[in-house]
N, C-alpha and C positions, 0 to 999 in steps of 0.2 A: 752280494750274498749268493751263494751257489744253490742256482735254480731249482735243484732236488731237493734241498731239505723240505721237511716238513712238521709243522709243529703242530704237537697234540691240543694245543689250548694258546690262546692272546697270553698268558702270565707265562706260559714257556719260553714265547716267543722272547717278550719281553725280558724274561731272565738272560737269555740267548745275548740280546742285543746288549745288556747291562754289563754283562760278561765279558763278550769284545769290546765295549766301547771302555770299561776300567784295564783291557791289557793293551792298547793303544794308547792309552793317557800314563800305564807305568811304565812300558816298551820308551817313549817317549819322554818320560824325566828320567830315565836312565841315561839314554841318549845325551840330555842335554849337563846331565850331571859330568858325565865323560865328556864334556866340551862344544857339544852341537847345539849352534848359535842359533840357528834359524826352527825354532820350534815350532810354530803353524805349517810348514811345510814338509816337516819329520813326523806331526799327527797326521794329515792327508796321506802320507805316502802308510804309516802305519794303519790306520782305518782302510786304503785303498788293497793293501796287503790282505786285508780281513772281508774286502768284496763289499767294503761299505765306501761310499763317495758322501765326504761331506761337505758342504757350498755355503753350509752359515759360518762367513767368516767372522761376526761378530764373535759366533758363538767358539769358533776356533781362538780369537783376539783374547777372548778369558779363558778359556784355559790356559792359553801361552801364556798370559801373563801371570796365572797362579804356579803353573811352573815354576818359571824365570824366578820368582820369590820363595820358592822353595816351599811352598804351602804342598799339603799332601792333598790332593784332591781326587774325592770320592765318590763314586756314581750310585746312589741311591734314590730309588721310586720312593714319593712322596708317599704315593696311594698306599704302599705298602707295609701293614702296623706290624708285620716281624720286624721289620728295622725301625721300632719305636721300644724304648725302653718303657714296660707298661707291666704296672704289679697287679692290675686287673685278674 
C-alpha cells in the first residue's frame, strides 16, 4: 500500500481495503475465465499490483478454489449492518 495514503477513520481504511481486495478477486476470475490456470498466483500478483502482499495461502487455496467453480465471490464485513438486509 503506498506509504502516503491516509485514512480519515478504521471504516475508511477498511472500506479502502474491501475495495482492492473485491478488484483482485474479479481482475482474477476474469483472468481465469479467459483461461488462466494458475489462480492463487494471478491473485498475489493482482493484490501485489494493489501494494498488498498476501502470505495466507490457505486463505488464497479458497478463494482459488471458489473461482475455479465459478462461484461469484464477495468481500463483505460481517461487522457491517449496511450489508445486512434489515427492515428495522
Amino acid at each position: 500500500m503506498d506509504s502516503e495514503m491516509e485514512f480519515a477513520s478504521e471504516a475508511e481504511l477498511a472500506e479502502y481495503v474491501e475495495t482492492v481486495t473485491q478488484q483482485a478477486i474479479d481482475a482474477t476470475a476474469q483472468a481465469f475465465r479467459e483461461g488462466e490456470p494458475d489462480v492463487e498466483n494471478w491473485l498475489k500478483a493482482e493484490f501485489a499490483g494493489r501494494g498488498f502482499e498476501i502470505t495466507d495461502d490457505d486463505w488464497l487455496a479458497e478463494l482459488g478454489a471458489q473461482i475455479r467453480a465459478g462461484d461469484t465471490v464477495v468481500v463483505v464485513d460481517p461487522d457491517d449492518v449496511s450489508t445486512v438486509d434489515d427492515d428495522d
